[in-house]
N, C-alpha and C positions, 0 to 999 in steps of 0.2 A: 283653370289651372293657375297656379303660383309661377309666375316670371320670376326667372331666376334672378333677373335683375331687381326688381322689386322685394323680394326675399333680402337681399345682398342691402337694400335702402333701409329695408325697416330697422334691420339689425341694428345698421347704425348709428340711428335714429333709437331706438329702442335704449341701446346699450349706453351712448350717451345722454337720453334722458335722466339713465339711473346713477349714472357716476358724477352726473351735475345736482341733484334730489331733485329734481326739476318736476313735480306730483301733476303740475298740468300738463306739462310736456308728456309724463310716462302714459296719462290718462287719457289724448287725444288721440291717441290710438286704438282704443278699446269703444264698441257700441255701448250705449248708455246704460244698457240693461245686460250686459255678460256676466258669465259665469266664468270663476275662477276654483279652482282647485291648488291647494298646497297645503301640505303637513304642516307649515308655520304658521298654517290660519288658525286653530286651535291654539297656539301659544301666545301669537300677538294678537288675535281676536278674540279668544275665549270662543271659538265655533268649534266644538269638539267634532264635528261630519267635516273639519277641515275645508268646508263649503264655502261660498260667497257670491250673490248676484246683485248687479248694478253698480256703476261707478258708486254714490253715495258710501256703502258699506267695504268697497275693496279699499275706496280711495282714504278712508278712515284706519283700515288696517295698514296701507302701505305706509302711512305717514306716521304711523305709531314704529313700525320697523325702522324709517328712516329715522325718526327722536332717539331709537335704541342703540340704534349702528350707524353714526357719524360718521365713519372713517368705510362704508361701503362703497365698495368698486368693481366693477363686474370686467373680467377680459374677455371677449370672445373669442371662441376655439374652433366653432365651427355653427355654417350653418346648413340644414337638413330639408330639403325641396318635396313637397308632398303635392296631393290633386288641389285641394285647396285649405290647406296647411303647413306649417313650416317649424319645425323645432331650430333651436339653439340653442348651442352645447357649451359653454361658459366658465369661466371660473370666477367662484361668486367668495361671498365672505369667510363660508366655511368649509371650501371643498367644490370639485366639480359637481355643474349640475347643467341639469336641461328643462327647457319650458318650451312647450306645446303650444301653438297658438292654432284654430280656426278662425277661417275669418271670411265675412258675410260677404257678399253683392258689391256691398259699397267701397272694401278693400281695408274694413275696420275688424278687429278682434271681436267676437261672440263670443269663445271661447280658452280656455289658457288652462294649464297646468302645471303645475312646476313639480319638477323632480332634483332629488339630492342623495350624492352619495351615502350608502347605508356606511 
């Protein structure tokens, strides 16, 4: 189960890795080998499946995002307490959005998705 307290740390941990572009900080969160999901992997990664697995290839995409959008800053809105997952609901560069995270044994991200308003 996801401690609500722990949920309520990552975020902020999370959310201020991204508004500092902090690529190690955002990636010491993440298992070495996860899977990520986002429509903007295909735009700044060129992965049209929108796919991506292991730091290596996310951490390649996120840093191309960050070169693109300077002036990125994420607010948080809310966050969303699962069995052992946790979404947060955010406002990002272009609009509300949510990211999905699962997260393994060791209390690291496996898995992640990000969602954006249509």
């Amino acid at each position: 189960m996801i401690d609500p307290a722990f949920a309520r740390r990552f975020a902020a941990e999370w959310i201020g890795a991204w508004n500092r572009h902090d690529l190690d900080a955002i990636l010491a969160h993440y298992a070495d080998d996860f899977q990520m999901r986002s429509p903007l992997i295909a735009q700044f990664a060129g992965e049209p499946s929108g796919r991506l697995s292991g730091k290596p290839a996310v951490g390649a995409y996120w840093a191309t995002a960050l070169q693109r959008m300077p002036d990125l800053r994420f607010t948080l809105l809310d966050v969303l307490v699962g069995v052992d997952s946790l979404l947060l609901h955010y406002q990002g560069a272009r609009g509300p959005a949510a990211e999905w995270f699962e997260f393994g044994d060791d209390g690291r991200v496996i898995r992640a998705a990000a969602h954006y308003a249509a």
